[in-house]
Biopython code that builds the backbone (N, CA, C, O; Angstrom):
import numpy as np
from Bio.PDB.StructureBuilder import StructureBuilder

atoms = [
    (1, "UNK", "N", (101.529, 104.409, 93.693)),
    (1, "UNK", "CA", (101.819, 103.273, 94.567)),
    (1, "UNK", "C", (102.936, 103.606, 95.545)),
    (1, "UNK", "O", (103.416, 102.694, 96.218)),
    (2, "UNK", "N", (103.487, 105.153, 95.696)),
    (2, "UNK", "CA", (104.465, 105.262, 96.092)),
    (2, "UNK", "C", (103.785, 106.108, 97.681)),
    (2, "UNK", "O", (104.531, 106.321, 98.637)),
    (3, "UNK", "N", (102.715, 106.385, 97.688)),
    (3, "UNK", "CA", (102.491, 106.655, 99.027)),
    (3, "UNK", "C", (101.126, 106.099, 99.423)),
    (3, "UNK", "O", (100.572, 105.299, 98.669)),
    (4, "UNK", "N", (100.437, 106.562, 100.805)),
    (4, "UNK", "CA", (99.149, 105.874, 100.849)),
    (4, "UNK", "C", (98.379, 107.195, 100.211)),
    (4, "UNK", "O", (98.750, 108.360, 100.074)),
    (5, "UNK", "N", (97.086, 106.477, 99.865)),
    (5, "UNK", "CA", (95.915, 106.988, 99.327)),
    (5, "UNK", "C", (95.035, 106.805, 100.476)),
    (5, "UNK", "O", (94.832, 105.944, 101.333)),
    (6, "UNK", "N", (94.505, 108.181, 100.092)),
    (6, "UNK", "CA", (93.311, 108.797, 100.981)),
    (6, "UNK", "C", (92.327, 109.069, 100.004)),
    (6, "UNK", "O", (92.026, 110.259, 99.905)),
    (7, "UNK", "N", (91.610, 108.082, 99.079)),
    (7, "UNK", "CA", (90.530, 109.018, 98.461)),
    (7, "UNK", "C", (89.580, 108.070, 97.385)),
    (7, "UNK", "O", (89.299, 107.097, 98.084)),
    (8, "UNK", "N", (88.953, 107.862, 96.066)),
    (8, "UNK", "CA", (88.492, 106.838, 95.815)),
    (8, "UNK", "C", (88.850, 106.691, 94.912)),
    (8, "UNK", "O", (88.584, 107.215, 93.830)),
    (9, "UNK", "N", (89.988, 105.434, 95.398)),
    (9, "UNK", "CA", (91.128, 104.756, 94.401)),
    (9, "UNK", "C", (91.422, 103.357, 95.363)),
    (9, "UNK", "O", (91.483, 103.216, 96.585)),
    (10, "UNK", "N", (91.550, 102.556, 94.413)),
    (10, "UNK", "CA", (91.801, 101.125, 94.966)),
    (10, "UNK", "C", (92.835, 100.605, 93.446)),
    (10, "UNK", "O", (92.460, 100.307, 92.312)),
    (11, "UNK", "N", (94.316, 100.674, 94.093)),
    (11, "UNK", "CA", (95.242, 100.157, 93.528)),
    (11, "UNK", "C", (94.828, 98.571, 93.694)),
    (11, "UNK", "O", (94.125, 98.002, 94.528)),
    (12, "UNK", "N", (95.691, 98.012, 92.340)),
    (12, "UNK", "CA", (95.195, 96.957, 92.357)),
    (12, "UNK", "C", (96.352, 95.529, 91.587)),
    (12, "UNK", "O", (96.529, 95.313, 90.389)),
    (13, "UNK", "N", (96.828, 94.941, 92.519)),
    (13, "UNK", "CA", (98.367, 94.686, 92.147)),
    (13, "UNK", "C", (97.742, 92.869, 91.850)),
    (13, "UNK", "O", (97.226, 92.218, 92.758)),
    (14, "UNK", "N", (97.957, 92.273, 90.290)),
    (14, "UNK", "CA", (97.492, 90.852, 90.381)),
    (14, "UNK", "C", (98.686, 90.177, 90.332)),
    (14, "UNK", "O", (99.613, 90.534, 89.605)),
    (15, "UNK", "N", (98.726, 89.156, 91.111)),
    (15, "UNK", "CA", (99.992, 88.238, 91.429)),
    (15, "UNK", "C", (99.292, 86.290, 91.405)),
    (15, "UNK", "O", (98.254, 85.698, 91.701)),
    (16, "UNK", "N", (100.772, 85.947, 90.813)),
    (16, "UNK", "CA", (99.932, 84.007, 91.239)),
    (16, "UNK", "C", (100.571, 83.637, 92.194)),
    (16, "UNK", "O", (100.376, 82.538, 92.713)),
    (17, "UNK", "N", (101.617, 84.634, 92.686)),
    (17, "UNK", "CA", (102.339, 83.758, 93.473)),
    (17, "UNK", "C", (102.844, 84.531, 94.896)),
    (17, "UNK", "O", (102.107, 85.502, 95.072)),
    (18, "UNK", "N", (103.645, 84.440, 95.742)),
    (18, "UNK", "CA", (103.773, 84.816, 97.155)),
    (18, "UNK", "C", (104.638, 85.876, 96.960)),
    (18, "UNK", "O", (105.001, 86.634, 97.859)),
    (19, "UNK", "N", (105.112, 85.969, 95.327)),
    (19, "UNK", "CA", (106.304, 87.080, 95.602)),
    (19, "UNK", "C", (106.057, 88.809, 96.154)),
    (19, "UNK", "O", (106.796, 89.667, 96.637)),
    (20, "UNK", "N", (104.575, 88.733, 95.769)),
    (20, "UNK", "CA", (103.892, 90.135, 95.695)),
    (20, "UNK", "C", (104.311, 90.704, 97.394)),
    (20, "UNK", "O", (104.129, 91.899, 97.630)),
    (21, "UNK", "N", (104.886, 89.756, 98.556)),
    (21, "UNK", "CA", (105.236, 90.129, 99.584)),
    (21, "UNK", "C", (106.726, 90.960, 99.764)),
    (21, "UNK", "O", (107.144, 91.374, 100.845)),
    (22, "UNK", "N", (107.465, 91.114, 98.376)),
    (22, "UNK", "CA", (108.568, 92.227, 98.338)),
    (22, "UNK", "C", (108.001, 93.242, 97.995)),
    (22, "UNK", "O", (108.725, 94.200, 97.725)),
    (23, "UNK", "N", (106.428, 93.413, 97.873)),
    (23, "UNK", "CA", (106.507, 94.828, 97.530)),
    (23, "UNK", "C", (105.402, 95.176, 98.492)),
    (23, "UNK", "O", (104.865, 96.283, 98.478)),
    (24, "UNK", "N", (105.125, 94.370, 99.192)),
    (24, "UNK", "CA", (104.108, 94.673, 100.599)),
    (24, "UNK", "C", (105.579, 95.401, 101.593)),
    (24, "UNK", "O", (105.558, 96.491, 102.165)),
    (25, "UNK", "N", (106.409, 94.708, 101.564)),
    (25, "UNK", "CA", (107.271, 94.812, 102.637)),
    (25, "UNK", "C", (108.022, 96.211, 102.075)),
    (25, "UNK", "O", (108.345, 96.882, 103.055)),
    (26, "UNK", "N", (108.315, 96.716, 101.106)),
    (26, "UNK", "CA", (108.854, 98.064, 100.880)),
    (26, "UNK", "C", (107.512, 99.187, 101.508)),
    (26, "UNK", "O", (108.007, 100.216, 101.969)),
    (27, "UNK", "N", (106.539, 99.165, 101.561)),
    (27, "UNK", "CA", (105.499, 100.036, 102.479)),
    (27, "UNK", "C", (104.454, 98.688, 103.345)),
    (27, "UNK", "O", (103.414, 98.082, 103.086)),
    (28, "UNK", "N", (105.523, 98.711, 104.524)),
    (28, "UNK", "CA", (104.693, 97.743, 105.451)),
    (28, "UNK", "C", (103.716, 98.282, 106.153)),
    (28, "UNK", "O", (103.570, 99.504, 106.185)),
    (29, "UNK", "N", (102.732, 97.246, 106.960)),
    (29, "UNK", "CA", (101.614, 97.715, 107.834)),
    (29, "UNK", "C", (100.721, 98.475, 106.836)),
    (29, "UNK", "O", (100.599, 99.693, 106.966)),
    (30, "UNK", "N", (100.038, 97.762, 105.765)),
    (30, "UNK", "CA", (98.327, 98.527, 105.072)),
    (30, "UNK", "C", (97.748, 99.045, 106.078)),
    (30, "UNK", "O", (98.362, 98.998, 107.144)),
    (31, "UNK", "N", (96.678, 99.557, 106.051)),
    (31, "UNK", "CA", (95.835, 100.095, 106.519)),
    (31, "UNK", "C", (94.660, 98.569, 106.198)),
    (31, "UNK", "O", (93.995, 97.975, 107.046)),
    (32, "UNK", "N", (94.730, 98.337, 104.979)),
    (32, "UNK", "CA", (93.808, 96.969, 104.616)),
    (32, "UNK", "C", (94.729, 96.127, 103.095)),
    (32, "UNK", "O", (95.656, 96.408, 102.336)),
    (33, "UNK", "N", (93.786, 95.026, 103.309)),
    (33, "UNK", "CA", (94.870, 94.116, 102.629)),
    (33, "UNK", "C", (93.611, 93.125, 102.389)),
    (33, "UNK", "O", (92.907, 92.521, 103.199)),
    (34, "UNK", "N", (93.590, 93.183, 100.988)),
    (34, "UNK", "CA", (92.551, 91.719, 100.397)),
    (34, "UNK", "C", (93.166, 90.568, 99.905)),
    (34, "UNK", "O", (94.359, 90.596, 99.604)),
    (35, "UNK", "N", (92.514, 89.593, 99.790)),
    (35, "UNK", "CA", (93.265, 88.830, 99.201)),
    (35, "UNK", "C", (92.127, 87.660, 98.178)),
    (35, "UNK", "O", (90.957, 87.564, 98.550)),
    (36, "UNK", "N", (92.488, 87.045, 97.233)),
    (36, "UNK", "CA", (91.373, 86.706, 96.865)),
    (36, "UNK", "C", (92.087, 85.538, 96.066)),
    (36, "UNK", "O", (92.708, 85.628, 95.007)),
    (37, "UNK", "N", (91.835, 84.395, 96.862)),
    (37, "UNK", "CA", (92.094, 82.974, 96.378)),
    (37, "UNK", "C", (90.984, 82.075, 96.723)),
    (37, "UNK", "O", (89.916, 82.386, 97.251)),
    (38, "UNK", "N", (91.495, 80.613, 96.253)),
    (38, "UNK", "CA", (90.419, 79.697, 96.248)),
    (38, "UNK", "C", (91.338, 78.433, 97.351)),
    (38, "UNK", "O", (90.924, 77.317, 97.666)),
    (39, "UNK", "N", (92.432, 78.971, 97.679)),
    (39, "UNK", "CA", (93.192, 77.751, 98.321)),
    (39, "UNK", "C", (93.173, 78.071, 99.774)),
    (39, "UNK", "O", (93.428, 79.271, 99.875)),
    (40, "UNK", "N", (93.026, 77.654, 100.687)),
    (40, "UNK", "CA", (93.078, 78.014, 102.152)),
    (40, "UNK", "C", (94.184, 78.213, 102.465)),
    (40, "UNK", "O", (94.483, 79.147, 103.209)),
    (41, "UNK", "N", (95.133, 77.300, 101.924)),
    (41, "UNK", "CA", (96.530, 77.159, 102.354)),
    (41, "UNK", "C", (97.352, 78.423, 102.105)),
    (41, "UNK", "O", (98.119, 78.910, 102.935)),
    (42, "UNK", "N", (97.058, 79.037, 100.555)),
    (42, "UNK", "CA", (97.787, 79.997, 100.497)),
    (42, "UNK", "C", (96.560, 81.556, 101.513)),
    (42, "UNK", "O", (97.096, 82.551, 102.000)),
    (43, "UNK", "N", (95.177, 81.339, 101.562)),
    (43, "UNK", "CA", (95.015, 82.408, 102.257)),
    (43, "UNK", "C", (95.123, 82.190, 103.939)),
    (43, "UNK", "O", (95.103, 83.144, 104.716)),
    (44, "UNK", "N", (95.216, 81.062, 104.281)),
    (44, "UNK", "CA", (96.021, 80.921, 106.028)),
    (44, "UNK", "C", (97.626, 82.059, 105.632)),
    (44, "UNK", "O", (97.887, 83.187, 106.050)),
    (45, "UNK", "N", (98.406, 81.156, 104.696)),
    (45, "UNK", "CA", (99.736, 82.178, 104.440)),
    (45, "UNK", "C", (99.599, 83.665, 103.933)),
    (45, "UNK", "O", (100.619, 84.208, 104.359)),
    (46, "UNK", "N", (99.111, 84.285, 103.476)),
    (46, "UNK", "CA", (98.853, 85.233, 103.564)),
    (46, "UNK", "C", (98.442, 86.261, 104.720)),
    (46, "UNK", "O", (98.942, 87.379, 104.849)),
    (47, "UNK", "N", (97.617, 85.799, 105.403)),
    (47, "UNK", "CA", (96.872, 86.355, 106.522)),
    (47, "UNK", "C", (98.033, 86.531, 107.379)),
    (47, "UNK", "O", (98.419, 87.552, 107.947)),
    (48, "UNK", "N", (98.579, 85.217, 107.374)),
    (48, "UNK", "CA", (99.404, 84.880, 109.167)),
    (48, "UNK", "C", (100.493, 85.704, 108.563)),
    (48, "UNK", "O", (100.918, 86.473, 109.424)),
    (49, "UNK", "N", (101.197, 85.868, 107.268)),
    (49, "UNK", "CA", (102.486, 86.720, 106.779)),
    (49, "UNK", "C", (102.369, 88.087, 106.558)),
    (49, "UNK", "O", (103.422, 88.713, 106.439)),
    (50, "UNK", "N", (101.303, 88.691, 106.477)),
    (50, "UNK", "CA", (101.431, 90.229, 106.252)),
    (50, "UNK", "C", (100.395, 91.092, 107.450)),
    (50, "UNK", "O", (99.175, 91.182, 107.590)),
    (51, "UNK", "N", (101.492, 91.602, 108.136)),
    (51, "UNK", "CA", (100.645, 92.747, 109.207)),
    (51, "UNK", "C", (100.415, 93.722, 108.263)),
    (51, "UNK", "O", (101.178, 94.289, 107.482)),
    (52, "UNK", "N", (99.119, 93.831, 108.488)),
    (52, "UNK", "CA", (97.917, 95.225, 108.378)),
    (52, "UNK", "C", (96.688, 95.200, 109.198)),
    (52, "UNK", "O", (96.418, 94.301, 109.994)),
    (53, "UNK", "N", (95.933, 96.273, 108.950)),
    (53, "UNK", "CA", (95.280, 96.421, 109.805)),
    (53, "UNK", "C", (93.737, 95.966, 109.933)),
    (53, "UNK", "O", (93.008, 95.968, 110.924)),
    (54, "UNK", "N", (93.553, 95.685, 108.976)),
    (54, "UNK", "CA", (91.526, 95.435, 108.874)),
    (54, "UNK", "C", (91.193, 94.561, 107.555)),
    (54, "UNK", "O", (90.581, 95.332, 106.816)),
    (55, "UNK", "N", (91.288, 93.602, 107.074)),
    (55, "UNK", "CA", (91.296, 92.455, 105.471)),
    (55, "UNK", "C", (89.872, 92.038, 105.018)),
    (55, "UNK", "O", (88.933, 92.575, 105.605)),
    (56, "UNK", "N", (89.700, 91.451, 104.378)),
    (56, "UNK", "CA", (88.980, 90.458, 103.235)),
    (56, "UNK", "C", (89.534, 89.715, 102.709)),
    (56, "UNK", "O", (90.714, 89.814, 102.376)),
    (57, "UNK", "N", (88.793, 88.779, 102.509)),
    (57, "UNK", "CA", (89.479, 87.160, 101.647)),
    (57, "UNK", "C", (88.182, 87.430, 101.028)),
    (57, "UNK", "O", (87.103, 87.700, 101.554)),
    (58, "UNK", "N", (88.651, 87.247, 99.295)),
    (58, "UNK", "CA", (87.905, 87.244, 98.268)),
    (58, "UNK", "C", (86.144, 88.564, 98.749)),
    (58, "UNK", "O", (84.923, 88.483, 98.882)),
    (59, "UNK", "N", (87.171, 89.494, 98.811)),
    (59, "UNK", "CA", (86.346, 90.787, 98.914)),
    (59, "UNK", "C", (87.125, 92.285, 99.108)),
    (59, "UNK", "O", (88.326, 92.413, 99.346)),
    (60, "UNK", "N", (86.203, 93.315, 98.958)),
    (60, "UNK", "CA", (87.281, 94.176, 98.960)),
    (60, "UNK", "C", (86.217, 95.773, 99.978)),
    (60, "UNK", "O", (85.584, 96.714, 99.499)),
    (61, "UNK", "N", (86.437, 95.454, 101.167)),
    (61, "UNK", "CA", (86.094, 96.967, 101.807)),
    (61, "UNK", "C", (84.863, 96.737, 102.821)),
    (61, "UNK", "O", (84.278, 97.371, 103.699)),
    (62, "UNK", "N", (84.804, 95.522, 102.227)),
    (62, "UNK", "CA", (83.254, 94.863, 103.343)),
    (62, "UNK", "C", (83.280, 94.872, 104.721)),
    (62, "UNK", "O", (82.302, 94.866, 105.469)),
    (63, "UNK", "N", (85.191, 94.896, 105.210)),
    (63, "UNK", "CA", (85.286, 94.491, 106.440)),
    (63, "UNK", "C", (85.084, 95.753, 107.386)),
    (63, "UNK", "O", (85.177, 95.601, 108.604)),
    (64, "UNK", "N", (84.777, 97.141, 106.770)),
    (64, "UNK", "CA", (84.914, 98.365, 106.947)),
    (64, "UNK", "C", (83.070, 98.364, 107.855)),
    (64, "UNK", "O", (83.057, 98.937, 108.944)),
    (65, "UNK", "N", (82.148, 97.947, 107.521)),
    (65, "UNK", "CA", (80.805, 97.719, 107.348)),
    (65, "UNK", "C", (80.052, 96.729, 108.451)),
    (65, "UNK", "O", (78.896, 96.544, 108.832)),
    (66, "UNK", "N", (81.540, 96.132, 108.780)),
    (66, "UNK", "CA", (80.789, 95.075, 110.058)),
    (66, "UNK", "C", (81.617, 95.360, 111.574)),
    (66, "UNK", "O", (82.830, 95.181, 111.676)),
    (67, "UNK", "N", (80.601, 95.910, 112.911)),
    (67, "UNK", "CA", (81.002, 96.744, 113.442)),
    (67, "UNK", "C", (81.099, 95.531, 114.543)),
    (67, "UNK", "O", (81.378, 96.009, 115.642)),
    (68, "UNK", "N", (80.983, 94.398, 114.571)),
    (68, "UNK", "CA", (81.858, 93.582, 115.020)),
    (68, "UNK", "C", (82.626, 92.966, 115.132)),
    (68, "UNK", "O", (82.761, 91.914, 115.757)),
    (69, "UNK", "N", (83.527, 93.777, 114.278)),
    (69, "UNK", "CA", (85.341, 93.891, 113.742)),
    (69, "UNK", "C", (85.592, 95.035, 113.954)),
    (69, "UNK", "O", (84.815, 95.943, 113.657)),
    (70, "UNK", "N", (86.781, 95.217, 114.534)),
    (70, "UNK", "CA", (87.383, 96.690, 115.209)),
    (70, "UNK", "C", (88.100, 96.874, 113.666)),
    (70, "UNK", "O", (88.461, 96.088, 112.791)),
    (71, "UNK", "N", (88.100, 98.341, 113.830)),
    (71, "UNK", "CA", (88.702, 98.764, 112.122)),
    (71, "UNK", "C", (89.800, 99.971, 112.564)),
    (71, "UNK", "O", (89.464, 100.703, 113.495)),
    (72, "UNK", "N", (90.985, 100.170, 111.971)),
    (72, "UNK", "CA", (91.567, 100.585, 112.775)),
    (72, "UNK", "C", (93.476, 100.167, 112.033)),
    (72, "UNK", "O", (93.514, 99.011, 111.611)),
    (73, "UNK", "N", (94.274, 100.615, 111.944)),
    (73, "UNK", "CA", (95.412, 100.326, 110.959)),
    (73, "UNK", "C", (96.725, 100.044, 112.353)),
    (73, "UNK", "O", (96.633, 99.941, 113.576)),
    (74, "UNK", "N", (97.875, 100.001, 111.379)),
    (74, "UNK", "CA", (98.912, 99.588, 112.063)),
    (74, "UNK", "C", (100.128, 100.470, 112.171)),
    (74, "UNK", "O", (100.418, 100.342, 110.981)),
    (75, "UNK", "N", (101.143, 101.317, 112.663)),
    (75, "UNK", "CA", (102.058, 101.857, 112.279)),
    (75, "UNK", "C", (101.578, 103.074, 111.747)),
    (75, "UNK", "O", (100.610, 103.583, 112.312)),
    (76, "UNK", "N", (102.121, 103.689, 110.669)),
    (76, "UNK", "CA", (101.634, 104.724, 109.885)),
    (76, "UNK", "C", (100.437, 105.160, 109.454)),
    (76, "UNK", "O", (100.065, 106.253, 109.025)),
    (77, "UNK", "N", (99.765, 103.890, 109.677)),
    (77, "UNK", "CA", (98.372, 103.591, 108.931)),
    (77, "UNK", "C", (97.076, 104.185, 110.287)),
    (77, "UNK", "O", (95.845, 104.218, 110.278)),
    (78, "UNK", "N", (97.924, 104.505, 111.131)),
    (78, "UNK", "CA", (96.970, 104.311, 111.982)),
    (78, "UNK", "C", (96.982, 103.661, 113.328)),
    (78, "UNK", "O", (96.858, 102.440, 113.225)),
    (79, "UNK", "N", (97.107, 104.148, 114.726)),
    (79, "UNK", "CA", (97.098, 103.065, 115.996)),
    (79, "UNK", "C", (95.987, 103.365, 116.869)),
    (79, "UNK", "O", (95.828, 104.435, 117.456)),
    (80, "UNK", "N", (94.985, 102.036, 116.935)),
    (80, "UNK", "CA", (93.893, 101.932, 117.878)),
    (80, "UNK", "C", (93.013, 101.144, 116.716)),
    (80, "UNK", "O", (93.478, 100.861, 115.612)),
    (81, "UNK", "N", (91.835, 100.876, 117.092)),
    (81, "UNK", "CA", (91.122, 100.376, 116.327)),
    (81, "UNK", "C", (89.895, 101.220, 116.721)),
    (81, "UNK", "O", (89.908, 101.952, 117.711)),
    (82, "UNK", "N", (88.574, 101.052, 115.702)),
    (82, "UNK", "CA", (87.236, 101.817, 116.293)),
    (82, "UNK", "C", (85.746, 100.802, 115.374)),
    (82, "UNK", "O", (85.755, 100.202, 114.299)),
    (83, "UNK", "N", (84.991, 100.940, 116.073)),
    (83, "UNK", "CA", (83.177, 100.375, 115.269)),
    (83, "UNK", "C", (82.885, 100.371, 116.747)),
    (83, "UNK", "O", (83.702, 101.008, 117.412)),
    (84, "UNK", "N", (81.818, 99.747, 117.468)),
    (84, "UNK", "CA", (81.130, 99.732, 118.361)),
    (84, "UNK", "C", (81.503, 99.377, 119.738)),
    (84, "UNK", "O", (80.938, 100.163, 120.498)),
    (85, "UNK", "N", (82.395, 98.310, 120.533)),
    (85, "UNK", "CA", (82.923, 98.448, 121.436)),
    (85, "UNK", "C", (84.403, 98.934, 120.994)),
    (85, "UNK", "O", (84.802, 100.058, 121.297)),
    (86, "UNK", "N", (84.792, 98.481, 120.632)),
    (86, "UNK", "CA", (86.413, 99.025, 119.865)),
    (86, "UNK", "C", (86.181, 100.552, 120.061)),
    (86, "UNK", "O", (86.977, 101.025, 120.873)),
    (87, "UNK", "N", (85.373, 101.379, 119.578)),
    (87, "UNK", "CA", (85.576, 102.439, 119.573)),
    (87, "UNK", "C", (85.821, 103.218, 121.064)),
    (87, "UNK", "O", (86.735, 103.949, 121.445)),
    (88, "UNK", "N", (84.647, 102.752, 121.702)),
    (88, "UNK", "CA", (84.731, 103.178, 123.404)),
    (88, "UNK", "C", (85.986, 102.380, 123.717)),
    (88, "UNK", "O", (85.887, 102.216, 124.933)),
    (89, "UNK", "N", (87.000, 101.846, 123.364)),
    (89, "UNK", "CA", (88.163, 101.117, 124.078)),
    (89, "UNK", "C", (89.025, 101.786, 123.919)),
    (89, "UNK", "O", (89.800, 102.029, 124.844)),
    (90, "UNK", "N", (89.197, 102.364, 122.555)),
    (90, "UNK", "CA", (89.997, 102.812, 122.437)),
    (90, "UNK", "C", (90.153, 104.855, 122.608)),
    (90, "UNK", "O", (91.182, 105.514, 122.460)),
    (91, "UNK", "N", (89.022, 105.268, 122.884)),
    (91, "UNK", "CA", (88.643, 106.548, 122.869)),
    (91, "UNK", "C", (88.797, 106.501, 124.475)),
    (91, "UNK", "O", (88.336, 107.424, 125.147)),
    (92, "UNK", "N", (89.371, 105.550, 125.001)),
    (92, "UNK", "CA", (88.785, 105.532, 126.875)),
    (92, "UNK", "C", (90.054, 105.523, 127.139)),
    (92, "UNK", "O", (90.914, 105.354, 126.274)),
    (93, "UNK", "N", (90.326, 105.735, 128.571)),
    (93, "UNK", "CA", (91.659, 105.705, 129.397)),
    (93, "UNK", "C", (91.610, 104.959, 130.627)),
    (93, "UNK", "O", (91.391, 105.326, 131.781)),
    (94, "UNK", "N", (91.871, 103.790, 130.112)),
    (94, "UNK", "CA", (92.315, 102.578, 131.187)),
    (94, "UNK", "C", (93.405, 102.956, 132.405)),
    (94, "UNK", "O", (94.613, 103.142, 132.254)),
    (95, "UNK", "N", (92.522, 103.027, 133.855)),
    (95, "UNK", "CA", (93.468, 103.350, 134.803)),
    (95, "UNK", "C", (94.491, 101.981, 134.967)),
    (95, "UNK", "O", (94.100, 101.096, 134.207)),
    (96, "UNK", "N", (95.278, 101.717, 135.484)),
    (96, "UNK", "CA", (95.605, 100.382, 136.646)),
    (96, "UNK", "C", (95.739, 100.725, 137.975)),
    (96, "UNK", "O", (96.728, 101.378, 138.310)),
    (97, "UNK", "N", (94.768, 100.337, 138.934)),
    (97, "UNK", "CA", (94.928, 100.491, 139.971)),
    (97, "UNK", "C", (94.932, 99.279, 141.076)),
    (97, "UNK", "O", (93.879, 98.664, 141.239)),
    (98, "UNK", "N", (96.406, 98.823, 142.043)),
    (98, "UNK", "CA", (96.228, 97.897, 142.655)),
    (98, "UNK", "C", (96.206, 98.346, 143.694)),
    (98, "UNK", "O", (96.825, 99.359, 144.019)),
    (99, "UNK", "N", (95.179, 97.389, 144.735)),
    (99, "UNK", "CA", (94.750, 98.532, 146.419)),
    (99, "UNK", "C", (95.400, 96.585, 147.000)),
    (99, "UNK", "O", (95.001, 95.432, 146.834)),
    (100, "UNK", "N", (96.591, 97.297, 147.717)),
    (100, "UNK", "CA", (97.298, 96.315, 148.759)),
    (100, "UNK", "C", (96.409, 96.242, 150.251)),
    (100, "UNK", "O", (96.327, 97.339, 150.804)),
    (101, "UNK", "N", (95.767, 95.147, 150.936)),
    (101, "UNK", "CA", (95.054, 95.115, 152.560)),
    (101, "UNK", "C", (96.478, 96.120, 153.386)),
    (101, "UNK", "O", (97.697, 96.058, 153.226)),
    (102, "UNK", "N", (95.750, 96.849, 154.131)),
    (102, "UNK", "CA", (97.165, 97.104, 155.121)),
    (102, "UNK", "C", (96.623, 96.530, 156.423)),
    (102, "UNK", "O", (96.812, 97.127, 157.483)),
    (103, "UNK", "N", (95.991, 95.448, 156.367)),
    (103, "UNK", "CA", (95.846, 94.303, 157.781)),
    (103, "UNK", "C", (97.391, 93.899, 157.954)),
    (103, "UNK", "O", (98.034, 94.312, 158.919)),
    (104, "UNK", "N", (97.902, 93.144, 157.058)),
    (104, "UNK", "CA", (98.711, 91.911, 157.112)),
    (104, "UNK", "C", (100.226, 93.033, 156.138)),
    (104, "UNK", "O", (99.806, 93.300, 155.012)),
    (105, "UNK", "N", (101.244, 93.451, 156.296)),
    (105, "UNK", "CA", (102.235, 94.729, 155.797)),
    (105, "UNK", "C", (103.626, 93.706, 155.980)),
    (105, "UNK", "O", (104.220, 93.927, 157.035)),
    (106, "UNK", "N", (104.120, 92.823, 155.275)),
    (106, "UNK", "CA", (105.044, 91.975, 155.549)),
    (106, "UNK", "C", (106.336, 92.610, 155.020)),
    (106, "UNK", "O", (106.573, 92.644, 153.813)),
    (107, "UNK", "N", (107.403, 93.257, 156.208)),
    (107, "UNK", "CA", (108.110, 93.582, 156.138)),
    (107, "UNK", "C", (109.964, 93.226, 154.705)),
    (107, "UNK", "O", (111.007, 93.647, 154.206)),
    (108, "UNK", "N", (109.042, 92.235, 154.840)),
    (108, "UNK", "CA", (109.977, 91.874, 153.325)),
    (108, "UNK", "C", (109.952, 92.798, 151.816)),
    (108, "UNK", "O", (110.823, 92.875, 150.950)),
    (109, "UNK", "N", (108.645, 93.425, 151.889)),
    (109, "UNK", "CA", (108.791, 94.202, 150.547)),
    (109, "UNK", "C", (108.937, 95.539, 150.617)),
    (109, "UNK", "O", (108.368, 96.412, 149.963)),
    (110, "UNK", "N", (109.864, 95.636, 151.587)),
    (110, "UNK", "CA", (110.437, 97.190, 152.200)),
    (110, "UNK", "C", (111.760, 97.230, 152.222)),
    (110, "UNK", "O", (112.130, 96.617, 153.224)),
    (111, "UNK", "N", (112.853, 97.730, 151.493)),
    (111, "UNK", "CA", (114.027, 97.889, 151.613)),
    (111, "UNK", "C", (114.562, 98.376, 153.024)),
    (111, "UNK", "O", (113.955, 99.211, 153.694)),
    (112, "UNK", "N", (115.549, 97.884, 153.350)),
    (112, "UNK", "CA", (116.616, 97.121, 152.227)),
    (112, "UNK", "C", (116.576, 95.874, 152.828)),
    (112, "UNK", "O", (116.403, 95.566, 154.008)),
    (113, "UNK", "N", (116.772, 95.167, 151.787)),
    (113, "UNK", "CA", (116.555, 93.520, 150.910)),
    (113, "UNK", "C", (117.407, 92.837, 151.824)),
    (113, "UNK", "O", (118.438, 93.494, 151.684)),
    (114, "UNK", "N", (117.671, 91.942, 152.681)),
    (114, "UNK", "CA", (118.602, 91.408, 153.122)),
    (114, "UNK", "C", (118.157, 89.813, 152.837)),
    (114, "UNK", "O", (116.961, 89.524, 152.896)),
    (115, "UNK", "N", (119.164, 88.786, 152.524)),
    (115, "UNK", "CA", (118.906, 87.565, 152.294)),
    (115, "UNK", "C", (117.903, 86.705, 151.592)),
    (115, "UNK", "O", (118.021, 85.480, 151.608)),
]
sb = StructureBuilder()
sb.init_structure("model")
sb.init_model(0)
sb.init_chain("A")
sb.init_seg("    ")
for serial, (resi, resn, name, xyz) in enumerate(atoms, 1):
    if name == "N":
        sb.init_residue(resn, " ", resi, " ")
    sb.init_atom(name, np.array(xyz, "f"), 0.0, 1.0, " ", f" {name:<3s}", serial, name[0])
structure = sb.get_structure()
């Protein structure tokens, strides 16, 4: 539990209560994060309180399988996401390009700045 796993192992930590978030927060940002209750309230709090990267509520790995969810971690875990458009988004290189008219060249956004 002391580093991440790469391989087929699924640690498996059972808790009743919210404290299990001191030991999320000593290795923050999962890679994935399940959670498996029957109360909305506590899985809204859960969700909205722990950054990671790709989840399940009352499941475990399913979310890996549906490629209209970008999959993809946080921090250490991983930066970008990938499945079917996600993947071309993030494998791509977004120019920014702004094209100014040079009809109309209003001398105000030319130094130096006066008044």
């Amino acid at each position: 539990m002391g580093e991440e796993i790469f391989g087929p192992v699924l640690p498996i930590i059972s808790f009743t209560t919210f404290e299990a978030q001191e030991i999320i927060n000593k290795n923050p940002n999962p890679l994935a994060f399940y959670v498996f209750t029957e109360s909305g309230e506590k899985e809204k709090q859960w969700i909205e309180q722990i950054p990671f990267g790709g989840g399940c509520i009352n499941n475990a790995s399913w979310h890996l399988t549906n490629f209209n969810l970008p999959f993809g971690g946080r921090g250490n875990s991983g930066i970008g996401a990938y499945h079917g458009k996600y993947s071309f988004d993030v494998f791509s290189h977004q120019k920014a390009v702004m094209k100014t008219l040079t009809r109309f060249d209003p001398k105000i956004k030319y130094p130096p700045f006066k008044g």
